[in-house]
VOPAGU-2260 file (C-alpha; in pm, 1 decimal, decimal comma):
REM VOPAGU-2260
SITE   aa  ch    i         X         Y         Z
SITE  UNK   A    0    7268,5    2568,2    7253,0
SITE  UNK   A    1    7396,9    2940,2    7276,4
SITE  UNK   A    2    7221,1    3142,2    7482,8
SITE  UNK   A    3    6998,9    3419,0    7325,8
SITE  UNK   A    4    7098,3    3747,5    7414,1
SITE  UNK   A    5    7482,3    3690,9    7379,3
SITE  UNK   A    6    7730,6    3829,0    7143,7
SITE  UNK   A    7    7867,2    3506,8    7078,0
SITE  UNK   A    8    7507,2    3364,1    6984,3
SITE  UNK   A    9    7472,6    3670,3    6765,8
SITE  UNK   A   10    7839,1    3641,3    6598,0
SITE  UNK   A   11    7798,6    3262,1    6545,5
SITE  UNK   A   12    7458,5    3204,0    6394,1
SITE  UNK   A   13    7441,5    3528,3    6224,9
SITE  UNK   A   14    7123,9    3685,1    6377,0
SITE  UNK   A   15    7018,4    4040,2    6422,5
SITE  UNK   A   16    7239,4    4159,0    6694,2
SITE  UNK   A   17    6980,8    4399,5    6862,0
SITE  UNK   A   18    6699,8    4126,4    6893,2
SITE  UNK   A   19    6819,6    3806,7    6756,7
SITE  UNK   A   20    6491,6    3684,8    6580,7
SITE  UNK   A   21    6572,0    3684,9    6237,1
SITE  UNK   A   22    6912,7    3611,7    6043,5
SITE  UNK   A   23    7095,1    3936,6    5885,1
SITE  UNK   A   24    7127,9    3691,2    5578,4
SITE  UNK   A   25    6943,1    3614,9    5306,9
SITE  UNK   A   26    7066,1    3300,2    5201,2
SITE  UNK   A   27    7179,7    3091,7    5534,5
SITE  UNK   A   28    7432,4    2876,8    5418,7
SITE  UNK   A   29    7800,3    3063,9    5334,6
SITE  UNK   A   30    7881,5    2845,7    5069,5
SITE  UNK   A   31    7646,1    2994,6    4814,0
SITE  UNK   A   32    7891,8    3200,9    4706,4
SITE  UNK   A   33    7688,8    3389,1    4477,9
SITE  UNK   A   34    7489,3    3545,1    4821,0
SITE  UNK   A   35    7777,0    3463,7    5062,3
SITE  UNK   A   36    7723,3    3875,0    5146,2
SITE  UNK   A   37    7375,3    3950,7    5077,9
SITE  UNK   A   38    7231,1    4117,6    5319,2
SITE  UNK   A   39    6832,8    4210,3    5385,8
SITE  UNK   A   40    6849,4    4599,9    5460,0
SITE  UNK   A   41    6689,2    4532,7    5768,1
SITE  UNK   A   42    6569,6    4337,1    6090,6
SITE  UNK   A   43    6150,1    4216,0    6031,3
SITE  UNK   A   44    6106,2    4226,7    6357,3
SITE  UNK   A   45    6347,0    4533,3    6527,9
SITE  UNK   A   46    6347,2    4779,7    6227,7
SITE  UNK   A   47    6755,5    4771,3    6281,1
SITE  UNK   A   48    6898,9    4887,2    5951,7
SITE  UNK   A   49    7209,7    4647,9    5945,8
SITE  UNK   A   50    7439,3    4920,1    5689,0
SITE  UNK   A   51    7447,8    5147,9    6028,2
SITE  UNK   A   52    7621,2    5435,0    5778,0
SITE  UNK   A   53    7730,2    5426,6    5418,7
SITE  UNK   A   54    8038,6    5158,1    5363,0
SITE  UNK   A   55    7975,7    5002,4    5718,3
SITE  UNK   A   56    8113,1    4652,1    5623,4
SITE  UNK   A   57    8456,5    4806,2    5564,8
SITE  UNK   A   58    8599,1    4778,8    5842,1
SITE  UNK   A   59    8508,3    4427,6    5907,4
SITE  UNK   A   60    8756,0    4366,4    5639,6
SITE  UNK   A   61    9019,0    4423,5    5957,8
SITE  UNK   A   62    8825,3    4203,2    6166,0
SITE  UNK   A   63    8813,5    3924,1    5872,2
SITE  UNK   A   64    9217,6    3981,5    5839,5
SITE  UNK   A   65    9274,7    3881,7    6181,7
SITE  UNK   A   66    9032,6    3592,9    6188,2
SITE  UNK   A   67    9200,5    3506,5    5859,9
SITE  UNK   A   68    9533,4    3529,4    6081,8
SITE  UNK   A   69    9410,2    3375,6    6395,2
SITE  UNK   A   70    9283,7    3046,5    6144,3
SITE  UNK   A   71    9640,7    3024,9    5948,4
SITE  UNK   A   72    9808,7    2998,8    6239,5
SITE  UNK   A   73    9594,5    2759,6    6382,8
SITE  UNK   A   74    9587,9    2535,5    6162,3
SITE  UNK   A   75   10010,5    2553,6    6080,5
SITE  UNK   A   76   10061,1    2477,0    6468,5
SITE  UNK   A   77    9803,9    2191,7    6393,9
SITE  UNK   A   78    9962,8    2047,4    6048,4
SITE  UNK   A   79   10318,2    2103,2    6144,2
SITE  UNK   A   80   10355,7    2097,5    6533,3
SITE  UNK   A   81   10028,4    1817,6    6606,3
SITE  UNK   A   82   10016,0    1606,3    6289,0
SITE  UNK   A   83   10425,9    1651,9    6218,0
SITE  UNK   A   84   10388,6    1760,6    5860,1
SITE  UNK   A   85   10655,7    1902,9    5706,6
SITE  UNK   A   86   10728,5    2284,4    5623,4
SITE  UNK   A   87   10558,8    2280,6    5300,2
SITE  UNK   A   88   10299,4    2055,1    5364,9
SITE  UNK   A   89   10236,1    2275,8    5630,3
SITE  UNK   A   90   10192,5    2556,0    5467,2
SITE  UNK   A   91    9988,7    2378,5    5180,8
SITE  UNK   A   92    9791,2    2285,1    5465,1
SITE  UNK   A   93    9693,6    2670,1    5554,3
SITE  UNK   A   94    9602,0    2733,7    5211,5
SITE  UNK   A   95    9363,4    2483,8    5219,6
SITE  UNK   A   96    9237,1    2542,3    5523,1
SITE  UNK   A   97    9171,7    2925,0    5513,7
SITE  UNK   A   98    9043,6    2819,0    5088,7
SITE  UNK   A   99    8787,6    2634,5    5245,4
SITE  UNK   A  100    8691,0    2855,7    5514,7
SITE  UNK   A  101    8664,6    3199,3    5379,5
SITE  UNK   A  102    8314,4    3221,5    5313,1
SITE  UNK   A  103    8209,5    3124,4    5703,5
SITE  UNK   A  104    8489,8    3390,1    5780,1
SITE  UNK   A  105    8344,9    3654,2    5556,8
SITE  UNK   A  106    8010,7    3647,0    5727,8
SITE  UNK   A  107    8166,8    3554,0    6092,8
SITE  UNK   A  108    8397,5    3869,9    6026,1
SITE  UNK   A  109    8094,1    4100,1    5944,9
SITE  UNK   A  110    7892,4    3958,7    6228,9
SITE  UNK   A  111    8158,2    4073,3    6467,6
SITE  UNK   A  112    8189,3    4404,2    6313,0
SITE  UNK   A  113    7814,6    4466,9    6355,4
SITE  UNK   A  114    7775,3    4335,2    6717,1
SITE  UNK   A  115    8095,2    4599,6    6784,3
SITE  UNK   A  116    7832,3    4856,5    6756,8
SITE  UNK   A  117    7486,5    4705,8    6836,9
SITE  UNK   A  118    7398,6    4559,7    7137,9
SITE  UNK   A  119    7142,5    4281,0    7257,8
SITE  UNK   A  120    6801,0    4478,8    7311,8
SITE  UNK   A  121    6515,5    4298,8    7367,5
SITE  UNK   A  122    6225,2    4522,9    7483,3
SITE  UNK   A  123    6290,8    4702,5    7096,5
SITE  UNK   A  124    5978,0    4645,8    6898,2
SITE  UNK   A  125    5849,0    4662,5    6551,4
């Protein structure tokens, strides 16, 4: 589906971005909160130590607040503008909306941080 090699295939499924084998996650699905952010230290196959320097994931926390943005007013110009819901409905509708997504957002936030820094490498070994 996404080709392998790409940011985007990186940022989306949540892979290693230096040689997208193996998923920076331990537990794959988001919604478990309890490991929504738990991390293995590093790639199996590349050796890539995904905390690149001590407090790393920081600064995704900017990336996740304009994701977090980006999705509120999304889905306002959706509720209010597409479906014609009313002002508070509307923004009822954003609450739920960013509620429901802020796990996927957490780890789609971090995966962009990381891939900011690391690029697609194949020819790295174990």
């Amino acid at each position: 589906m996404l080709k392998k090699g790409t940011k985007l295939n990186s940022i989306l499924t949540g892979t290693c971005p230096r040689c997208q084998n193996e998923s920076m996650y331990v537990k794959k699905n988001p919604y478990q909160l309890n490991h929504v952010l738990t991390m293995h230290e590093e790639c199996s196959h590349c050796k890539l130590v995904y905390q690149i320097e001590p407090s790393f994931f920081y600064g995704a926390m900017y990336v996740s607040y304009a994701v977090n943005v980006a999705v509120g007013v999304a889905s306002f110009i959706i509720a209010h503008v597409f479906i014609g819901l009313e002002l508070i409905p509307s923004f009822v509708a954003i609450v739920l909306t960013l509620l429901f997504l802020y796990p996927p957002i957490l780890r789609i936030s971090r995966n962009m941080y990381i891939n900011m820094f690391v690029s697609y490498n194949p020819e790295i070994k174990s």
